[in-house]
C-alpha positions in Angstrom: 6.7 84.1 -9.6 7.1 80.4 -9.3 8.6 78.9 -6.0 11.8 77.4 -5.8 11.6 73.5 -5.9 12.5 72.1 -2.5 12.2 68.6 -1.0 9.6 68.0 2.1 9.9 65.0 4.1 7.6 62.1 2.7 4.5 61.8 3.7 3.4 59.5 6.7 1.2 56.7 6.9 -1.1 59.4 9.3 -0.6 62.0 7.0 -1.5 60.2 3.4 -4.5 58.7 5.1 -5.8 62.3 6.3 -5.4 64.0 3.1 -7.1 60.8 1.3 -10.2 61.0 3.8 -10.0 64.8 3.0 -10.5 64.8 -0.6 -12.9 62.0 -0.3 -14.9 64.2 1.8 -14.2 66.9 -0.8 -15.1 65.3 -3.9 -16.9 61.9 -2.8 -19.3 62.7 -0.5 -23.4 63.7 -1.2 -24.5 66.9 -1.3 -26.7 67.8 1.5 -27.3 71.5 -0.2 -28.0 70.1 -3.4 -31.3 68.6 -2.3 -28.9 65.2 -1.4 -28.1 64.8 -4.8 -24.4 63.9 -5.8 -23.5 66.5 -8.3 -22.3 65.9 -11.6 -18.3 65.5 -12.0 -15.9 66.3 -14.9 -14.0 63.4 -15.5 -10.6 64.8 -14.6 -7.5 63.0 -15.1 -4.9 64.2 -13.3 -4.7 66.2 -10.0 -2.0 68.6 -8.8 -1.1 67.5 -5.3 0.0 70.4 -3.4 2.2 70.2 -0.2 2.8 73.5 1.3 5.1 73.4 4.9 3.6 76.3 6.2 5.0 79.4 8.9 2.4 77.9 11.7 2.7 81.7 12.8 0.9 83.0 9.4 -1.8 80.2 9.6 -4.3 82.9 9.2 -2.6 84.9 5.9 -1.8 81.2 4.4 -5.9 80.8 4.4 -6.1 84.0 3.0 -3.9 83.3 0.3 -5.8 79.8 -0.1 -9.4 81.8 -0.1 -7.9 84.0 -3.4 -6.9 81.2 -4.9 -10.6 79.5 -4.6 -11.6 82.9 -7.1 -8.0 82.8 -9.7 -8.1 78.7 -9.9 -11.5 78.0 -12.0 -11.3 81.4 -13.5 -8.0 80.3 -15.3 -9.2 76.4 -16.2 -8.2 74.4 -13.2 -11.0 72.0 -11.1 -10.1 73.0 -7.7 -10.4 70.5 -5.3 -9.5 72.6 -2.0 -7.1 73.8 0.1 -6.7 72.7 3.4 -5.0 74.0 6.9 -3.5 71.9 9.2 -6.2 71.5 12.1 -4.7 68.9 14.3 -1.3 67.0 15.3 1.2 68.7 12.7 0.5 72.6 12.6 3.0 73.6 9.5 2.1 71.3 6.9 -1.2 72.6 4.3 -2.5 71.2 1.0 -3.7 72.4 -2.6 -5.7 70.1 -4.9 -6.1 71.2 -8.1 -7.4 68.4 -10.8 -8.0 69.2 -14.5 -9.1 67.5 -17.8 -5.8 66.6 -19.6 -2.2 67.2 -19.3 -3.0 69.7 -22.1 -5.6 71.4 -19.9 -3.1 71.8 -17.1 -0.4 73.4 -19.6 -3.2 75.9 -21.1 -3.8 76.7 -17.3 -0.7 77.6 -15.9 -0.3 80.0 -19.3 -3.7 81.1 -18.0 -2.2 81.6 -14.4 0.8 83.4 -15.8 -0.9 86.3 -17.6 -3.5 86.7 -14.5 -2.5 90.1 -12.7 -4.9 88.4 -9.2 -2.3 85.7 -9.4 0.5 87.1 -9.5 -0.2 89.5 -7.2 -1.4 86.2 -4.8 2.0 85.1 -5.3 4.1 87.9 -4.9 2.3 88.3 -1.3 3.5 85.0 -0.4 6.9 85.3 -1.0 7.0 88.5 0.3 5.1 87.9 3.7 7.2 84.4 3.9 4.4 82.2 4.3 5.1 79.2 2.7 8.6 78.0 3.6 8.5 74.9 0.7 6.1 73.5 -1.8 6.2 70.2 -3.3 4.2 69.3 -6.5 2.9 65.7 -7.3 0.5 64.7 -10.2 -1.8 62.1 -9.4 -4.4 60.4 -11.5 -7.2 58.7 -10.2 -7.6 54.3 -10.2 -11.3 54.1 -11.9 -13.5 52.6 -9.4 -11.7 53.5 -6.0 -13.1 57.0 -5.5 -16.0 58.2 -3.9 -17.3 54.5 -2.6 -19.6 54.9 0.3 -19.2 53.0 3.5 -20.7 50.5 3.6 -20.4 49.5 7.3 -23.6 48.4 9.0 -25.6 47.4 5.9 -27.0 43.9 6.2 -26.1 41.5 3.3 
C-alpha cells in the first residue's frame, strides 16, 4: 500500500518557483466565486509536499488518480491543497499538497487513510497501472506573514 521511498533529483530554481506560484494561486489568491471574498482558512501547520515523477504516457490516469484523491483526502482529515499535472517544460514531474492542523492530525489521518477501502483501492491502481515511477515526501510549515501577500506592483505610494 505505501510506495517504496526513492530519491528524485532536487528541485530546480524553475521548478521551486512554479510550484510556489502554484500554491499561492491555490491557497492565496481571492475568490471570484465567493462573491470576491477571501474565504476563511484553517490555520494549518504543516503541509505534505508531494513529488510524484510521473509515466508522461499515463498523464491522463495520473489525473484520475489525483481527481479520487480530491473525494478520499478531506474525507479522512487532511486540508488538500491540490494536485497538479505537469503543463509545460518538464512533462513527468506532478505534485500533491496536502496540509493539516498538527503533526497529531497528520498521524490520525494516515490511520484514517489506512482503513479507507476508496484509498486503497486508489492505490492499488497505481501500482498496478505503473503510473507513478517515484514519490518523494517533504513536510513544510509555513513562515507567518510570507503567504498569500498580494502584488503590489503598480500601486502608487
Amino acid at each position: 500500500m505505501e510506495p517504496v521511498a526513492t530519491s528524485l533529483p532536487p528541485l530546480n530554481r524553475r521548478e521551486a518557483l512554479l510550484l510556489m506560484a502554484a500554491l499561492g494561486a491555490a491557497l492565496g489568491g481571492n475568490d471570484s466565486q465567493a462573491g470576491g471574498k477571501v474565504p476563511e482558512r484553517t490555520a494549518m501547520t504543516l503541509t505534505c509536499f508531494i513529488r510524484y515523477q510521473i509515466d508522461p504516457f499515463q498523464r491522463d490516469e495520473f489525473k484520475k488518480y489525483a481527481e479520487t484523491w480530491g473525494r478520499i483526502i478531506p474525507r479522512c482529515g487532511g486540508h488538500l491543497v491540490g494536485y497538479f499535472l505537469p503543463a509545460e517544460g518538464t512533462n513527468d514531474i506532478g505534485w500533491g499538497l496536502i496540509a493539516f492542523d498538527s503533526l497529531a492530525a497528520y498521524e490520525a489521518y494516515r490511520t484514517r487513510l489506512k482503513a479507507d477501502l476508496e484509498a486503497r483501492e486508489n492505490f492499488q491502481m497505481a501500482q498496478s497501472k505503473r503510473i507513478i515511477l517515484r514519490e518523494e515526501r517533504t513536510f513544510v510549515e509555513l513562515v507567518e506573514g510570507t503567504f498569500g501577500l498580494p502584488s503590489t506592483l503598480g500601486r502608487s505610494a
